[in-house]
C-alpha positions as CSV (number, residue, x, y, z in Angstrom):
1,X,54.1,-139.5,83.8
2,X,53.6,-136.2,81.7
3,X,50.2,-135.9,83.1
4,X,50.9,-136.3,86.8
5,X,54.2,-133.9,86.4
6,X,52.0,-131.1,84.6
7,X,49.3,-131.7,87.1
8,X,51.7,-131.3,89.9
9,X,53.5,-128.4,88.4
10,X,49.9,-126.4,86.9
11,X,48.5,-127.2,90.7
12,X,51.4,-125.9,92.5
13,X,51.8,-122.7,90.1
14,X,48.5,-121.8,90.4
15,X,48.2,-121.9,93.9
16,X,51.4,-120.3,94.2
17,X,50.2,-117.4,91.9
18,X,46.5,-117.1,93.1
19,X,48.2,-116.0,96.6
20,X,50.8,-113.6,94.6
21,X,48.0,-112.1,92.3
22,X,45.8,-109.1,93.7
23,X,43.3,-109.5,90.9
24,X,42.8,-110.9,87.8
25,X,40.7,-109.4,84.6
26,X,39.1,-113.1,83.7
27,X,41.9,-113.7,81.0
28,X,43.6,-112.2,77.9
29,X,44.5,-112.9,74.7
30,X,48.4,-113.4,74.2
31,X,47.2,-112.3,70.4
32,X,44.5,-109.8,69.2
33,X,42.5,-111.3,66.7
34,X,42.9,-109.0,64.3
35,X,46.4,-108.8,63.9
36,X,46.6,-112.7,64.3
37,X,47.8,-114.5,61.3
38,X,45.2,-116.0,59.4
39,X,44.2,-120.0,60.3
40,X,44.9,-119.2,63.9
41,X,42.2,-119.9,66.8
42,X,41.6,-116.6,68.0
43,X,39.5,-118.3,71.0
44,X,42.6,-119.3,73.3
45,X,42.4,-120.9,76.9
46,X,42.7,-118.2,79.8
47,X,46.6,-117.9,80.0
48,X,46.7,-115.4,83.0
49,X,47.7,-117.8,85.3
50,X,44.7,-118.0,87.3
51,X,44.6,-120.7,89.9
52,X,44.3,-124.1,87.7
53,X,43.2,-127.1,88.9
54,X,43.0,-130.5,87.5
55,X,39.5,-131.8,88.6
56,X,39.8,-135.5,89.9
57,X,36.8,-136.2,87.1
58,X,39.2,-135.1,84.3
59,X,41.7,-137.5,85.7
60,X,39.4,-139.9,85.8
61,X,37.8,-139.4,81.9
62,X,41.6,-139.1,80.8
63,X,42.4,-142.5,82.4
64,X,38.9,-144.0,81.1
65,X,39.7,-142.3,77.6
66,X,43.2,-143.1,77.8
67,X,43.0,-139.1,76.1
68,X,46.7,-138.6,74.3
69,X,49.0,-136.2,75.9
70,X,49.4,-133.4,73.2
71,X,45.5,-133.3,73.6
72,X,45.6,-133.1,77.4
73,X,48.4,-130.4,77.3
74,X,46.4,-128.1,74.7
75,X,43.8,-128.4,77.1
76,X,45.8,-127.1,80.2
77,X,45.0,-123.4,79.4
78,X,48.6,-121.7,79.5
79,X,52.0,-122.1,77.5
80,X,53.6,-125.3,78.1
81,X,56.7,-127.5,77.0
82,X,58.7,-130.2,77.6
83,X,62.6,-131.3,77.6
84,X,64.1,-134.6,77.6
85,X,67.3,-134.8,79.4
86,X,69.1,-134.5,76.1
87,X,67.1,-131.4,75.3
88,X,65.3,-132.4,72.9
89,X,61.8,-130.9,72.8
90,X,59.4,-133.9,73.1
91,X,56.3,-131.0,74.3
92,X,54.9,-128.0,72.6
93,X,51.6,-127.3,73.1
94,X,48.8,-125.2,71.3
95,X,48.6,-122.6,73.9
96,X,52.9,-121.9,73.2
97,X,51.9,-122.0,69.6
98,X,50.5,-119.0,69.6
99,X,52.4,-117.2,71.6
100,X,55.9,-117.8,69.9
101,X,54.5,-118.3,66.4
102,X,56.5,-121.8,66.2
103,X,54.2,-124.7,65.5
104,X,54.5,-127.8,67.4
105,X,55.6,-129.6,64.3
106,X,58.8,-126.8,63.9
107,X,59.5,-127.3,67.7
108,X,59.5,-130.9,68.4
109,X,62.7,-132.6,68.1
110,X,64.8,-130.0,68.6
111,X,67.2,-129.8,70.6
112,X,67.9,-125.9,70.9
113,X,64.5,-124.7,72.3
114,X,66.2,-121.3,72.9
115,X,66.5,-120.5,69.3
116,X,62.8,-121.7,68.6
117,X,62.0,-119.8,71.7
118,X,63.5,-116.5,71.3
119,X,63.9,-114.8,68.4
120,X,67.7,-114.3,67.4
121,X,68.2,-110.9,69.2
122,X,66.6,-112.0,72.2
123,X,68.0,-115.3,72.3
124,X,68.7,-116.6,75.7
125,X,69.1,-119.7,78.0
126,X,65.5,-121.2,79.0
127,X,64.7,-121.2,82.1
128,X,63.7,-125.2,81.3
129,X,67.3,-125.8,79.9
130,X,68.9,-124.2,82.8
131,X,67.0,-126.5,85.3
132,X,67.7,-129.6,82.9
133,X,71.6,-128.2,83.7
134,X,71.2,-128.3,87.3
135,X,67.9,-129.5,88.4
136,X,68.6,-129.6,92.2
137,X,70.6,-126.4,92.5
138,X,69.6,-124.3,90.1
139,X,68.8,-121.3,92.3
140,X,72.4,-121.1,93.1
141,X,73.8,-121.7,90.0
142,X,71.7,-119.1,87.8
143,X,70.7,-116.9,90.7
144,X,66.9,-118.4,90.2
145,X,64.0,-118.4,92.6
146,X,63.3,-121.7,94.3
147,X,59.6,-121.3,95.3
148,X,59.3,-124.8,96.6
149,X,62.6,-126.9,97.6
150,X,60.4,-130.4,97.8
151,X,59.6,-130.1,94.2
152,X,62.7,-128.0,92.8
153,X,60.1,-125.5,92.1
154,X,62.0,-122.6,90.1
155,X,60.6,-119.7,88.9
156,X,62.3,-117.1,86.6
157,X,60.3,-113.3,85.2
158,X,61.7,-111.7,82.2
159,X,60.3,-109.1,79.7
160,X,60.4,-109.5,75.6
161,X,59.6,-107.9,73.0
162,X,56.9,-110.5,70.9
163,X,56.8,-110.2,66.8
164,X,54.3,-107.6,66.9
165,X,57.0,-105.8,68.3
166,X,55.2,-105.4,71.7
167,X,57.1,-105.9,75.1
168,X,55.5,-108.1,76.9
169,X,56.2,-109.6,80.6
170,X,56.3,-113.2,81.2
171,X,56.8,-115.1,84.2
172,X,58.3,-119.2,84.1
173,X,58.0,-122.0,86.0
174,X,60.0,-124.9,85.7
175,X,60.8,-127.8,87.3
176,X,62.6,-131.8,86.9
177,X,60.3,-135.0,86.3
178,X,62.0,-137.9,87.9
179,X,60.7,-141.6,87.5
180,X,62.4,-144.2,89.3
181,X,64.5,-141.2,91.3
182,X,66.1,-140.7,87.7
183,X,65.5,-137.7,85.7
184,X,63.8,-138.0,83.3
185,X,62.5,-134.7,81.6
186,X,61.8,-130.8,82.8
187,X,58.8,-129.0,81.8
188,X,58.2,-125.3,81.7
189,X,55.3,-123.0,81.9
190,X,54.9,-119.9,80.3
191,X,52.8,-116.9,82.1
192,X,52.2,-114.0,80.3
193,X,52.0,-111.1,82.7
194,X,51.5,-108.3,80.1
195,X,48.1,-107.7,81.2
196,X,48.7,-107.6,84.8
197,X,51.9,-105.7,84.7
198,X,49.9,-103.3,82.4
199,X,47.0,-103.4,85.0
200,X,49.3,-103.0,88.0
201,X,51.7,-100.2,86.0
202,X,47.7,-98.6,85.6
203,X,46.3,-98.8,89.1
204,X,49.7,-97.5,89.9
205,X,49.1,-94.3,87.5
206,X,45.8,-94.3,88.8
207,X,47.0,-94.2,92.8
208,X,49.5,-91.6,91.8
209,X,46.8,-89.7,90.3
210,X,44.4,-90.2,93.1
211,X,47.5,-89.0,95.5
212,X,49.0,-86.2,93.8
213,X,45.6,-84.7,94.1
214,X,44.4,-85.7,97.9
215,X,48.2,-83.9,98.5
216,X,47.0,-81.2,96.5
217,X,43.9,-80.9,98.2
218,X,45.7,-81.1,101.7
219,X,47.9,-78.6,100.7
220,X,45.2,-76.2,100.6
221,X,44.2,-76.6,96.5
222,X,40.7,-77.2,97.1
223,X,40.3,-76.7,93.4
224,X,42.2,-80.0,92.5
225,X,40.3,-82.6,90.6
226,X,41.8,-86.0,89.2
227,X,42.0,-87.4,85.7
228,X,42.6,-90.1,84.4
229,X,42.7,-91.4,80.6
230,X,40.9,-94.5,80.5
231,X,41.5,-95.5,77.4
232,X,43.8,-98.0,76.5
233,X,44.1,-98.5,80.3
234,X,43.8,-102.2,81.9
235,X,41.9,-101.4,84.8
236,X,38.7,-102.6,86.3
237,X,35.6,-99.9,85.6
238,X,35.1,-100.1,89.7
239,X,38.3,-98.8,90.3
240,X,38.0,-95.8,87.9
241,X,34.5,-94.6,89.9
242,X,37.5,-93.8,92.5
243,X,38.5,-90.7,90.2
244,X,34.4,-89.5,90.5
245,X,34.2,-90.0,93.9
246,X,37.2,-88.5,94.5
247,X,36.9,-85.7,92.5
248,X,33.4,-85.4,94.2
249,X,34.1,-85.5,97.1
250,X,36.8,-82.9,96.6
251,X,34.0,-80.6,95.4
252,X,31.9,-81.5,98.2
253,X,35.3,-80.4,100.4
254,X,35.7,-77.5,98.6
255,X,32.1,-76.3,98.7
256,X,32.0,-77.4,102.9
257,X,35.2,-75.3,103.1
258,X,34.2,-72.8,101.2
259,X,30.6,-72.0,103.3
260,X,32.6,-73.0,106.5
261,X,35.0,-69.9,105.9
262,X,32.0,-67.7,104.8
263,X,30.6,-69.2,108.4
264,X,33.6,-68.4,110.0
265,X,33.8,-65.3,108.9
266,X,30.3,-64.5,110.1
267,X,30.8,-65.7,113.1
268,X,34.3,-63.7,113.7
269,X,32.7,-60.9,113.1
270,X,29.5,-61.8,115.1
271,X,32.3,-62.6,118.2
272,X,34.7,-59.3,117.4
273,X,31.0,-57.8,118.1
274,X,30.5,-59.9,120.6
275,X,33.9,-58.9,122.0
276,X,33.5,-55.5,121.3
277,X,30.4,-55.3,123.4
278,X,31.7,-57.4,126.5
279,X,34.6,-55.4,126.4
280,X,32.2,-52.2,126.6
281,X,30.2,-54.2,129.4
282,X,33.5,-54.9,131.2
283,X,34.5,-51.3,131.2
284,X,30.8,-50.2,132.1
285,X,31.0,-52.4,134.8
286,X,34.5,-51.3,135.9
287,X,32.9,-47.7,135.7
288,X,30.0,-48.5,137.8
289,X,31.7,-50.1,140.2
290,X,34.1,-47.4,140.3
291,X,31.1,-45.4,140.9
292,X,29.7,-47.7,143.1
293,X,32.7,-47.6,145.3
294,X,33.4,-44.0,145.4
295,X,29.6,-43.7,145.8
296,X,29.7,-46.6,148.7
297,X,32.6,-44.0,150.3
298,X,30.6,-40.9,150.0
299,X,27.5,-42.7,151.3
300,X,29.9,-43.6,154.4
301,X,31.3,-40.6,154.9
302,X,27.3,-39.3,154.8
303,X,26.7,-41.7,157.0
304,X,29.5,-40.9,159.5
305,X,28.5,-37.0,159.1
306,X,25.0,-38.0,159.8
307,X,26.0,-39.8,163.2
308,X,27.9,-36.3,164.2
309,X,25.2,-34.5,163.0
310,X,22.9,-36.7,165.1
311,X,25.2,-36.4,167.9
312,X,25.1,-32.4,167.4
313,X,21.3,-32.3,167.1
314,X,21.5,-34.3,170.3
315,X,24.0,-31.9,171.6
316,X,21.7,-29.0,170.3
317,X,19.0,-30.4,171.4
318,X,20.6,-30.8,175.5
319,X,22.0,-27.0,175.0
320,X,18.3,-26.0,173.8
321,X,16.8,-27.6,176.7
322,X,19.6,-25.8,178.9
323,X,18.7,-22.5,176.8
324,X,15.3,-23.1,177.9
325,X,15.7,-23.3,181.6
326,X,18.3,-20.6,181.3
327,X,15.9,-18.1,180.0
328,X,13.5,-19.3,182.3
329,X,16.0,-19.1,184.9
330,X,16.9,-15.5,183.3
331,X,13.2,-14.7,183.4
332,X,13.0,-15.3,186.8
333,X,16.4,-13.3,187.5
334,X,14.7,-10.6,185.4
335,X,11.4,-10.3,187.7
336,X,13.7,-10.5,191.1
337,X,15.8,-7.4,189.3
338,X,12.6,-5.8,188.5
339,X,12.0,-6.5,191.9
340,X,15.1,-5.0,193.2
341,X,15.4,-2.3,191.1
342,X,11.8,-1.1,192.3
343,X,13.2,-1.4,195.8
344,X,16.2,0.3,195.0
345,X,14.0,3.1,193.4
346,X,12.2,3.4,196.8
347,X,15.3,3.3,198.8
348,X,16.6,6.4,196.5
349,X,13.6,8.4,197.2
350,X,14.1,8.0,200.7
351,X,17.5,8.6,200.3
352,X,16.9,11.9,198.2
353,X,14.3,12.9,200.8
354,X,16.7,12.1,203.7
355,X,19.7,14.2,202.1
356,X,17.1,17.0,201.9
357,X,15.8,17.3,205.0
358,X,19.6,17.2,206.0
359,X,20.7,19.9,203.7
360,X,17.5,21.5,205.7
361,X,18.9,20.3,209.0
362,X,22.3,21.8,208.4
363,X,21.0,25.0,207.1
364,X,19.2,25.4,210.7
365,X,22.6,24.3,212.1
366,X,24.1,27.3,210.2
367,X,21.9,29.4,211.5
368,X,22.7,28.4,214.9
369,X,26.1,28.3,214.2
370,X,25.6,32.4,212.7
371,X,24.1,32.8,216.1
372,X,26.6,31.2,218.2
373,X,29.0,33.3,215.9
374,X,27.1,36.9,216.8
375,X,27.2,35.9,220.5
376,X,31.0,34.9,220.6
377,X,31.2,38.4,218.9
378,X,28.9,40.1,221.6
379,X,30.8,38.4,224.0
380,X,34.1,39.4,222.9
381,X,32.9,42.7,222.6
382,X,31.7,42.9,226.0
383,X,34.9,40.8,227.3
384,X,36.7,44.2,226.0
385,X,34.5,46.7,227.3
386,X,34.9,44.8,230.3
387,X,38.6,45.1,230.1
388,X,38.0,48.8,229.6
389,X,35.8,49.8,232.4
390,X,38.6,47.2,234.9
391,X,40.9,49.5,233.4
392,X,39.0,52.5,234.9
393,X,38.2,51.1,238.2
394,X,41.9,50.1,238.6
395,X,42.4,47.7,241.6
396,X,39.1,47.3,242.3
397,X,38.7,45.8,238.4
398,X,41.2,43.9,238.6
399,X,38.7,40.5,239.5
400,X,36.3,42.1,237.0
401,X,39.2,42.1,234.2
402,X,40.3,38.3,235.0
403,X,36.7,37.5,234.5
404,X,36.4,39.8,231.4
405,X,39.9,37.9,230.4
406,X,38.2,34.5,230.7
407,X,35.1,35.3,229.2
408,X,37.1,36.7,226.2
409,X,39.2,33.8,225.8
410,X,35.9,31.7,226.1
411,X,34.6,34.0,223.6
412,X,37.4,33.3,220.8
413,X,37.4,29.4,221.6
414,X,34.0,29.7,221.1
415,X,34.4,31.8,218.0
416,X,37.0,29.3,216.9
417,X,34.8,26.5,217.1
418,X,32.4,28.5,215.7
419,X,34.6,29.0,212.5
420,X,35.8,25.2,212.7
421,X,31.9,24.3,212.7
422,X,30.9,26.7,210.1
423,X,33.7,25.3,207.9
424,X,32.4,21.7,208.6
425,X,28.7,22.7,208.0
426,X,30.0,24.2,204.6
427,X,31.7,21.0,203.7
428,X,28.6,19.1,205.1
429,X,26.6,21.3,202.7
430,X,28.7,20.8,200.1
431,X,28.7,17.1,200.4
432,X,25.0,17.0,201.3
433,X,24.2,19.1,198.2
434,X,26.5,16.4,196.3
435,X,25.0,13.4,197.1
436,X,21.3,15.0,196.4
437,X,22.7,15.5,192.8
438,X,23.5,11.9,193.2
439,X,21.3,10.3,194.8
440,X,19.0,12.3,192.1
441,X,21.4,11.1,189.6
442,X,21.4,7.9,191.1
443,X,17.5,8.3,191.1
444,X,17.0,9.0,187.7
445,X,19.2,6.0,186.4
446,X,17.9,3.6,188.7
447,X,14.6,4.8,187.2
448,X,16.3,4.4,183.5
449,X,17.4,0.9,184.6
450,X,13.5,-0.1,186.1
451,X,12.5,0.7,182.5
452,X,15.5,-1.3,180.6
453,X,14.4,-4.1,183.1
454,X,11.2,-3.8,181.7
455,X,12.6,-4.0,178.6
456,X,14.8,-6.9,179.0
457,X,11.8,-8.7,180.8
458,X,9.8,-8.4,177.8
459,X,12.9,-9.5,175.4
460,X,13.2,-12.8,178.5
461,X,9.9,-13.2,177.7
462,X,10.4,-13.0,174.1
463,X,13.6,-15.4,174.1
464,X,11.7,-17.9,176.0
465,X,9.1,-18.2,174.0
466,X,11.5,-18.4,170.8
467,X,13.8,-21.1,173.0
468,X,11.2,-23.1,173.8
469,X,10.0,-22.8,169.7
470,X,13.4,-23.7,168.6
471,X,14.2,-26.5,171.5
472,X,10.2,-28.2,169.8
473,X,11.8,-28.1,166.3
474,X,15.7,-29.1,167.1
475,X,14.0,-31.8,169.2
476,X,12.1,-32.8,166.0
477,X,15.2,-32.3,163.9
478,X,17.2,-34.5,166.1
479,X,14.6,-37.3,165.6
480,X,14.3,-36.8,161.6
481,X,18.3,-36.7,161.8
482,X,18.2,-40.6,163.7
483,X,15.7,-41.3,161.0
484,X,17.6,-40.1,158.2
485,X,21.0,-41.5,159.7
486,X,19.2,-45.1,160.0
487,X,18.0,-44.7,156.6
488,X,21.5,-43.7,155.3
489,X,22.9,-46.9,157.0
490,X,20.2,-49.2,155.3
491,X,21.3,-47.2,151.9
492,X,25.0,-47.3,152.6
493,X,24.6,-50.8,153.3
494,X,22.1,-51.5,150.2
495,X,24.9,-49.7,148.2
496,X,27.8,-51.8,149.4
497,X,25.3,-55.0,148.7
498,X,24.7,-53.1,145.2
499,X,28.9,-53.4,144.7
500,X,29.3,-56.4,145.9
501,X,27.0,-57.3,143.1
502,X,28.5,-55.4,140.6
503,X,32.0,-57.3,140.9
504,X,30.7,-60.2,140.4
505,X,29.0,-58.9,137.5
506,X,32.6,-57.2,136.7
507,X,34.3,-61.1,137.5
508,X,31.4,-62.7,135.4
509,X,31.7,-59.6,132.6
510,X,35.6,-60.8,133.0
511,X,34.7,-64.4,132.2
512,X,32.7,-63.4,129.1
513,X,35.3,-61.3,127.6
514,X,37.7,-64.5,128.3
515,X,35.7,-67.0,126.7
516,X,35.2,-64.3,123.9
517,X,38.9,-64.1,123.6
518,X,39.3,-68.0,123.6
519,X,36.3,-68.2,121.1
520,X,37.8,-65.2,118.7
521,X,41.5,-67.5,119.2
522,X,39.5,-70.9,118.3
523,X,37.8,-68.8,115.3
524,X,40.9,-67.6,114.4
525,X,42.7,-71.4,114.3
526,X,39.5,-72.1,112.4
527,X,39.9,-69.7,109.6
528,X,43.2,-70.4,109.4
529,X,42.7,-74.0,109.4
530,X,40.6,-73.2,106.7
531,X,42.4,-70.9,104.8
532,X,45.4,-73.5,104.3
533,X,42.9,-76.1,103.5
534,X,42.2,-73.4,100.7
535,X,46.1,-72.9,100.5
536,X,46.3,-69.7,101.5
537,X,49.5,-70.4,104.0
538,X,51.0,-67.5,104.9
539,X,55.2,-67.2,104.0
């Protein structure tokens, strides 16, 4: 009965604990063997609570070696012991022996287990006698854990102080053994936890460690390293390599973030040069294609005044050509007027020598008329004398006297005339001996004009020659002009195609001094990504 009980209960704990257990150090010693009282067995069975197992051949030798119970309980490996339903102890094995310091012999047959148990300040209820109290509801009668309600499975965890006046941390398992559906006994285990509270209570000193300084590193204290006092520490060597490697790779980090921020600040200076220059190349490229555009509008403008000039020139060129044929046609005009004036120069002569032979003409008149004069006078004289001797003859004159009145009379009409024609002849003369003095006048400036004729001829002659010159070289101008107008098209046009290319340079200059920006902006997130990994955070 004891066997199959503590094989159920040692099964059902260690399967219970291996899945509650994260590790386990391979066993301690509740004792060290140096403080242990002398006569002990300082080689004791691993009390850890590692999974234990009865082996079906151990069953099998106990049963074919009918092995006593006492023997089979030392050999169980952990603190055991045993309650009738009385509570008398009727189990103690060697493994409780040395934990409590109470020999089998002292415990057996009692009937107070707590004060062979505990020592008197510490003394308490067992876990064992409270099941033994109420075996199928213990849990709600003490508060205890039930870890397994088909076997009334209780377990309890307290924390002692042993007589070496260490505290130590055990955990209990108990549980009723029925035969016949009557109970018959409850038997406890004992696990001492001290190790593995001390190992967890480490590896949590140790992950504290380990996480005070990753926060410290992630706050920007690259300088952080992790210790950790091993000794008198329960933890296993592989998990103390962590505070190496940690601390490692925390100089690792630091060294990484220290070159990456001496990169980084390379590099932000090699892109603030870089910026500085695309900025200069932006504003260069701004310049020239401020340049190119006032330099685009001048070359149109030059082109424009090149088409009126080319217009002029062709203008020029038409007026030239009518320059030419009007100085031909004045050449021409020139000849007829020499022409003319020679003709009026031999019309004047004649003139000049018809006005003199009249002035001659009416100087013979005058004579006649000085004549006609003397004999109007005669007449009249001898009218009178006529009068005179009709006078003398008396009647018989009187005929004579009418013919003498007649003849006088004739006589003064004649001399009248006379007078009337001399006056004329005077004014004849006088306008006779005028238009000589013109007509020689006349003469001598027509003359004066034959020779400015002349003159102006040669000048024609002259102009028409330098016309015709200057109509050959404006005709050669107005072709060079086309020429040079075409040309300044093909260069207006080779200068628009030169500013068309300088804004997209300008656009593409643009872009650069973007992706500069964004590249100085991602430098600068960089650096100060870095520079709170090396905790420089600004306030």
């Amino acid at each position: 009965m004891l066997r199959n009980s503590v094989r159920t209960l040692l099964s059902r704990l260690g399967g219970d604990e291996s899945s509650k257990t994260s590790m386990t150090d391979g066993g301690v010693t509740v004792t060290d063997p140096s403080e242990r009282p002398p006569g002990t067995d300082s080689s004791l069975p691993d009390a850890s609570g590692g999974e234990f197992e009865f082996q079906d051949e151990t069953d099998l030798a106990a049963d074919e070696l009918n092995i006593d119970d006492d023997v089979l309980l030392d050999g169980v490996g952990m603190p055991v012991f045993m309650l009738r339903t009385d509570g008398e102890v009727v189990a103690w094995n060697h493994s409780l022996e040395q934990l409590t310091g109470v020999s089998a012999d002292q415990a057996l047959g009692s009937r107070a287990v707590s004060t062979v148990f505990y020592s008197d300040e510490q003394r308490r209820q067992t876990l064992a006698e409270k099941v033994l109290d109420a075996p199928e509801t213990a849990d709600r009668t003490y508060g205890l854990a039930l870890e397994d309600e088909t076997l009334s499975l209780y377990a309890e965890e307290e924390t002692l102080t042993d007589r070496y006046g260490d505290e130590r941390h055990f955990r209990y398992t108990s549980m009723p053994i029925y035969e016949d559906g009557d109970l018959v006994a409850v038997v406890q285990t004992v696990r001492d936890r001290t190790d593995e509270v001390r190992r967890h209570s480490d590896i949590e000193d140790l992950v504290d460690e380990v996480q005070q300084t990753l926060h410290a590193l992630v706050d920007g204290h690259l300088e952080a390293r992790a210790s950790f006092d091993e000794e008198g520490r329960v933890v296993d060597d592989r998990l103390l390599t962590v505070v190496d490697e940690l601390n490692g790779m925390a100089e690792g980090f630091e060294d990484v973030a220290m070159r990456v921020d001496t990169e980084t600040q390379s590099l932000a200076h090699a892109v603030e040069r870089t910026a500085t220059a695309a900025n200069q190349i932006a504003r260069n490229v701004e310049e020239q294609n401020d340049l190119l555009s006032e330099g685009a509008s001048e070359m149109q403008r030059f082109s424009a005044s090149m088409e009126e000039v080319a217009a002029t020139a062709d203008q020029v060129d038409v007026a030239a050509t009518q320059a030419r044929d009007a100085a031909a046609q004045g050449l021409d005009a020139s000849e007829d007027a020499r022409t003319a004036t020679n003709e009026v120069v031999d019309i004047g002569d004649d003139l000049v020598r018809s006005v003199t032979d009249l002035g001659d003409r009416m100087d013979d008149i005058e004579a006649v008329v000085e004549v006609i004069s003397d004999v109007a006078d005669q007449t009249n004289l001898l009218a009178l004398n006529a009068n005179i001797e009709a006078a003398r003859a008396g009647e018989d004159g009187d005929g004579f006297a009418v013919v003498a009145e007649e003849v006088k009379t004739l006589a003064d009409e004649t001399r009248t005339h006379t007078e009337q024609i001399t006056t004329s002849i005077e004014e004849i003369q006088a306008q006779t001996d005028s238009t000589v003095g013109a007509a020689e006048e006349s003469h001598e400036r027509i003359n004066h004009a034959g020779e400015q004729i002349s003159d102006v001829l040669e000048a024609f002659e002259e102009i028409a020659d330098a016309i015709d010159e200057a109509a050959d070289g404006i005709t050669e101008v107005s072709r060079a002009t086309d020429d040079q107008a075409t040309t300044v098209e093909e260069l207006t046009a080779t200068i628009e195609n030169v500013q068309e290319r300088a804004e997209e340079t300008e656009e593409a200059a643009a872009h650069i001094v973007d992706a500069t920006d964004e590249g100085t902006d991602a430098i600068d997130e960089l650096a100060g990504a870095v520079g709170e990994l090396r905790g420089e955070r600004s306030h």
